[in-house]
Rosetta silent file (secondary structure, phi, psi, omega in degrees, C-alpha in Angstrom):
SEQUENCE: XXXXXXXXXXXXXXXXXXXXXXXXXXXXXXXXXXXXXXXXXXXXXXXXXXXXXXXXXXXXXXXXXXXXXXXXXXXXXXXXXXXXXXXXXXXXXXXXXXXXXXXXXXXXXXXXXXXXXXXXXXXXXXXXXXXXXXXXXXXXXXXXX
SCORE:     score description
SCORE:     0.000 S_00000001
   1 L     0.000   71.323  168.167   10.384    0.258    8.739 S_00000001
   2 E  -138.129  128.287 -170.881   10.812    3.545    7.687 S_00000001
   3 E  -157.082  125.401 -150.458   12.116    5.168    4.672 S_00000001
   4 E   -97.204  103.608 -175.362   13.138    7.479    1.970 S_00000001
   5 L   -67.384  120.848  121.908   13.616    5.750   -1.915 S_00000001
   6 L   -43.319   42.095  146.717   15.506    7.626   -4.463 S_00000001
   7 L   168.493 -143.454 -143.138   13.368    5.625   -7.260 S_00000001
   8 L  -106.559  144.282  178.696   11.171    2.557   -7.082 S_00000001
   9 L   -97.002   24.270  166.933   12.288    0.344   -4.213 S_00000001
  10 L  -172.131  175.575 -143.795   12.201   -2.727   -5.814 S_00000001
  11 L   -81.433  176.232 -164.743   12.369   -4.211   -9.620 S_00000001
  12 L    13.943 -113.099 -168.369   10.140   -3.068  -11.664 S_00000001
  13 L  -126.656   46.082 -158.071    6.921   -1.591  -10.710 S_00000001
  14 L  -129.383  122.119  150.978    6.277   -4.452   -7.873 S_00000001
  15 L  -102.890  170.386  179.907    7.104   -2.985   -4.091 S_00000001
  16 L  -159.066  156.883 -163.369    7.249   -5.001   -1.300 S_00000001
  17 L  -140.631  123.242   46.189    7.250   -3.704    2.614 S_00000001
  18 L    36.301   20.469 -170.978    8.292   -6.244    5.331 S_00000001
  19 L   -42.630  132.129  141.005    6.800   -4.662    8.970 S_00000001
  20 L  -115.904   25.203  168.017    7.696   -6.813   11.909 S_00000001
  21 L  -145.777    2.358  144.951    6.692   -4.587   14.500 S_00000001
  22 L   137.585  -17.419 -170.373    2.836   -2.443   13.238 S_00000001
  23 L  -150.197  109.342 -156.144    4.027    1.139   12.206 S_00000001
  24 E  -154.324 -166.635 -164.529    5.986    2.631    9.671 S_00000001
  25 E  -173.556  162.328  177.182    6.076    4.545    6.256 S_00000001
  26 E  -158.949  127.164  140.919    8.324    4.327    3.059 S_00000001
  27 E   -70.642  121.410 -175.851    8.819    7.021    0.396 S_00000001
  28 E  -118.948  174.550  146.494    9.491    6.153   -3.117 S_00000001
  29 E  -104.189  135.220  178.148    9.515    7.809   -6.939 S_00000001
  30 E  -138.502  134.056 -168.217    7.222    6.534   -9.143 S_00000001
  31 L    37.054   22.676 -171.306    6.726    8.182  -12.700 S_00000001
  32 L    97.373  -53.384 -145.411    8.375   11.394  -11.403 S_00000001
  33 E   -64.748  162.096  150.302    6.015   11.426   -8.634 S_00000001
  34 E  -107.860  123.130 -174.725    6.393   10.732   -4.700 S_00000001
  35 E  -112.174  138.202 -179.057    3.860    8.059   -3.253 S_00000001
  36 E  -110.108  109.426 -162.329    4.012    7.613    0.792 S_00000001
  37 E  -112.520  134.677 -165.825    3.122    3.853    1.369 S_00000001
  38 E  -123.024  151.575  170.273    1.577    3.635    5.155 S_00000001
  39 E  -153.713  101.539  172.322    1.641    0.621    7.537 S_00000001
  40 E  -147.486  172.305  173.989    0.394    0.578   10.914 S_00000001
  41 E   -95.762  157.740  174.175   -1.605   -1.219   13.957 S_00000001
  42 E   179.555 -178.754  175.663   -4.358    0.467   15.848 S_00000001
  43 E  -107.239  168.703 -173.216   -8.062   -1.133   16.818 S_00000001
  44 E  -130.623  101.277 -170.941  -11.020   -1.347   14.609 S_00000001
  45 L    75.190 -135.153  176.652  -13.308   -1.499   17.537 S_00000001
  46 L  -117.461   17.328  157.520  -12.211   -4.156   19.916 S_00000001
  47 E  -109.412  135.918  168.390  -10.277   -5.768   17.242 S_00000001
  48 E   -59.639  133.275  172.060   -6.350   -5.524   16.638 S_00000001
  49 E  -153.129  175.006 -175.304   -6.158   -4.944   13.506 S_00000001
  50 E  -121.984  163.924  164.394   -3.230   -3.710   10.520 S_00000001
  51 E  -174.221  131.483 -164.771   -3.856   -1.598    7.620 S_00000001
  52 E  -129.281  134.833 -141.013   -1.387   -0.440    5.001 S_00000001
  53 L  -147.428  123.970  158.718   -2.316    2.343    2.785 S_00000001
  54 E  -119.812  169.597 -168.617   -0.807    4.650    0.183 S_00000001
  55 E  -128.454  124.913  155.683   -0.563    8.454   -0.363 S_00000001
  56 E   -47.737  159.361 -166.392    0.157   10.875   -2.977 S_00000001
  57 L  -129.200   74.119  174.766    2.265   13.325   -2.718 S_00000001
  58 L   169.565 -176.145  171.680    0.330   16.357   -4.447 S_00000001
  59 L   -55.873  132.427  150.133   -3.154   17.346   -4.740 S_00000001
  60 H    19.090  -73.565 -165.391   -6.605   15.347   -4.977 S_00000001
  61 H   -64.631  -74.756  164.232   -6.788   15.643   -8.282 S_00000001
  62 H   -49.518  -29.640  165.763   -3.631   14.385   -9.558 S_00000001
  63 H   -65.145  -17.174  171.093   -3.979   11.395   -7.171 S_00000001
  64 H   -84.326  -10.009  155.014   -6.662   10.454   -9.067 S_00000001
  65 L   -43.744   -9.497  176.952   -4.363    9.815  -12.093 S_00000001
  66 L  -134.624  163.090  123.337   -2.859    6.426  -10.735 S_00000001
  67 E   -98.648  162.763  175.666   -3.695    3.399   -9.095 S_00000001
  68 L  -114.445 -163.177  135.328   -2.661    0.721   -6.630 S_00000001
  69 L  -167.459  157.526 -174.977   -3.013   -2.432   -5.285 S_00000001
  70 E  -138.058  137.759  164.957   -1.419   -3.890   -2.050 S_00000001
  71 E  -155.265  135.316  154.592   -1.679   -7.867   -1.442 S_00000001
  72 E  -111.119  150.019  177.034   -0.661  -10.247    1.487 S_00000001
  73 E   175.737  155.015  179.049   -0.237  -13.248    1.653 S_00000001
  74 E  -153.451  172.875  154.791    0.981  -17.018    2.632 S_00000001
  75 L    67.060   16.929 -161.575   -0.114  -20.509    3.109 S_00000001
  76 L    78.115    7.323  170.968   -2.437  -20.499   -0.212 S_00000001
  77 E  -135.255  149.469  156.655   -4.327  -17.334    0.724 S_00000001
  78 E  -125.110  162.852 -178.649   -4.148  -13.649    0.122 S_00000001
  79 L  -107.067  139.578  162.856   -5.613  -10.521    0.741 S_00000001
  80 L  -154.203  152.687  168.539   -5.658   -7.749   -1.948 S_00000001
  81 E  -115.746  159.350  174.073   -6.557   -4.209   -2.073 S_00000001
  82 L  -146.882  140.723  179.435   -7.040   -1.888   -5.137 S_00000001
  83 L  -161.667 -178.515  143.655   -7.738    1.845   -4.958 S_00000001
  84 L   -98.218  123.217 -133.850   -6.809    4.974   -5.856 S_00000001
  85 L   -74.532  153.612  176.547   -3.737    6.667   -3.382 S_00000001
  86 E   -82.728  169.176  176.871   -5.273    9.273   -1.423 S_00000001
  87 E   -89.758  166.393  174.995   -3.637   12.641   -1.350 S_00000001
  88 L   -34.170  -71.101  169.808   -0.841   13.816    0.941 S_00000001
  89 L   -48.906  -13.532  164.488   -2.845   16.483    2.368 S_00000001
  90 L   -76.269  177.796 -177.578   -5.872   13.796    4.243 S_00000001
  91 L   -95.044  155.365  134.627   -3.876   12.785    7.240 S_00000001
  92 H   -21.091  -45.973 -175.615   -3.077    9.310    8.037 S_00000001
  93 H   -60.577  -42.813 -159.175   -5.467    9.334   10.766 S_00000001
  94 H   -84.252  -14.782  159.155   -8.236   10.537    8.415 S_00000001
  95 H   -54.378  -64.702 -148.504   -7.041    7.684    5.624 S_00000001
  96 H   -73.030  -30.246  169.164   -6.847    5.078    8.084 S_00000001
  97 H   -64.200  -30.137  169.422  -10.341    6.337    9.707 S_00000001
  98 L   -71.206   -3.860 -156.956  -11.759    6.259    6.932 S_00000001
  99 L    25.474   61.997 -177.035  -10.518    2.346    6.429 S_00000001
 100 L   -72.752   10.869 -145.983   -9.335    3.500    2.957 S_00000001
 101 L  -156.318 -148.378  171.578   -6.610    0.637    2.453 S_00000001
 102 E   -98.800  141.084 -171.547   -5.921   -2.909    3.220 S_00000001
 103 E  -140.919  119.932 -159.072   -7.091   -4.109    6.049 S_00000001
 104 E  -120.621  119.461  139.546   -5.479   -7.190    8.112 S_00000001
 105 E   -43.688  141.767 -175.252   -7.351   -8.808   11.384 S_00000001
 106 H   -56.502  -65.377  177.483   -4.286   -9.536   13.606 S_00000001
 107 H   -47.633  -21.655  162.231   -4.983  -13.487   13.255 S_00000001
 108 H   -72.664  -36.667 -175.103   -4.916  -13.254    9.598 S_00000001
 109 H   -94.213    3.468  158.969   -1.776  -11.725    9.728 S_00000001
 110 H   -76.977  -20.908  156.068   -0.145  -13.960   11.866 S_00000001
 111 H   -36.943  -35.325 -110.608   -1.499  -16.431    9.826 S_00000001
 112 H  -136.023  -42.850 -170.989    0.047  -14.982    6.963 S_00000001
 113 H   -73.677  -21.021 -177.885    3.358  -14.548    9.101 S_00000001
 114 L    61.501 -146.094  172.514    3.276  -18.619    9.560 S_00000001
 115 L    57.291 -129.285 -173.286    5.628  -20.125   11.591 S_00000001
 116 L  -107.370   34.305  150.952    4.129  -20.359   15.376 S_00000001
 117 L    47.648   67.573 -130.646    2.184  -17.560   14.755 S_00000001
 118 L  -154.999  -57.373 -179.461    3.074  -15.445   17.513 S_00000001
 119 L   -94.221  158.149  165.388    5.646  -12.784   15.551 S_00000001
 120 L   -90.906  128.320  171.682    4.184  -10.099   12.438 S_00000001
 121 L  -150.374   52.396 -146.119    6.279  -11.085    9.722 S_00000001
 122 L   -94.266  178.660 -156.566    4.156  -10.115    6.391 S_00000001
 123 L  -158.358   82.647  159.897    5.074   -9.648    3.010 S_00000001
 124 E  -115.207  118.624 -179.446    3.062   -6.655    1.100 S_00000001
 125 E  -113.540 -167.054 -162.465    3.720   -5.998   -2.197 S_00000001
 126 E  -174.521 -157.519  166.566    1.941   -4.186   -4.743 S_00000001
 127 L   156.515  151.352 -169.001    2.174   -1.842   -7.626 S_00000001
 128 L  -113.752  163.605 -177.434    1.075    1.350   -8.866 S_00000001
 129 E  -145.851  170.231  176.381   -0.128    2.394  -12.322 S_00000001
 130 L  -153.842  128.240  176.373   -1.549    5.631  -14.207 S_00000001
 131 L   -70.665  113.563  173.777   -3.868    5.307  -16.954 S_00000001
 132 L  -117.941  123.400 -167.721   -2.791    6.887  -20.475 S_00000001
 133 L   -78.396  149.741  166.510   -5.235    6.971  -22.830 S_00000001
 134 L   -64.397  148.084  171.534   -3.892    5.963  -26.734 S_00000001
 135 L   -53.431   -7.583 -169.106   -5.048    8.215  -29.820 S_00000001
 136 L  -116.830   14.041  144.365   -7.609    6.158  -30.514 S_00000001
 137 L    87.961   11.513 -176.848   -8.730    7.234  -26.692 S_00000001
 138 L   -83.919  133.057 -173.107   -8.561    3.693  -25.421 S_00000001
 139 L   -45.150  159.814  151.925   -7.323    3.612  -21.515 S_00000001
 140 L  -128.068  102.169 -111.935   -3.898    1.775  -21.375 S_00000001
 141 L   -93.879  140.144  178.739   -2.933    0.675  -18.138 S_00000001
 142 L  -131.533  101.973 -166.796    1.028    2.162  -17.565 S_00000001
 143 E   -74.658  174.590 -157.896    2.872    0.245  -14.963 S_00000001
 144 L  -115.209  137.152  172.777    5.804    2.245  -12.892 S_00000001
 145 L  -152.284    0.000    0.000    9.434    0.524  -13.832 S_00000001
């Protein structure tokens, strides 16, 4: 699961990422922009764990100009994350050390994967957004299409 998007990889401003095996990456455009969407296994401690993450592709500063959210889920339950993407320049390691993202125990997400709960077979979607304020200075939330 790895990959480079000429635009938004799915309709409107709703992605969705599919891992079946813990570690991967996907580039997209979003608003002119490039966002790096992260997905991988590693342990938190002495627990297996997942944790999918996205990254700007520019400075600090300008990453603070959007938001995200990532959610999994099956069976009548979800997970959701909301942040703001970190920039390009932290590392993965230093995202994921920081546990800056979504964060899946391995039993939730085989839960999540159903079936005999055995293979990873998630579903994370999401969507990003960047706040423009109106003349009359009120925020307006501006989804990515």
């Amino acid at each position: 699961m790895s990959g480079i998007y000429a635009g938004f990889p799915a309709r409107g401003s709703l992605f969705q990422l599919r891992p079946r095996f813990g570690n991967g990456w996907l580039v997209f455009n979003c608003f002119g922009q490039y966002f790096c969407l992260h997905f991988e296994a590693f342990q938190l401690g002495m627990a297996p764990v997942y944790m999918a993450f996205l990254r700007f592709m520019g400075d600090e500063t300008e990453a603070r100009n959007f938001s995200y959210s990532l959610e999994v889920g099956a069976n009548g339950r979800k997970l959701i994350w909301e942040g703001t993407p970190r920039s390009i320049r932290d590392t993965h390691r230093k995202v994921r050390d920081s546990h800056d993202g979504l964060i899946i125990q391995r039993n939730m997400a085989l839960f999540f994967s159903g079936g005999d709960r055995k293979e990873l077979k998630l579903r994370v979607t999401g969507r990003i957004w960047k706040e423009q304020q109106n003349p009359d200075g009120v925020c307006i939330p501006n989804l990515c299409s």
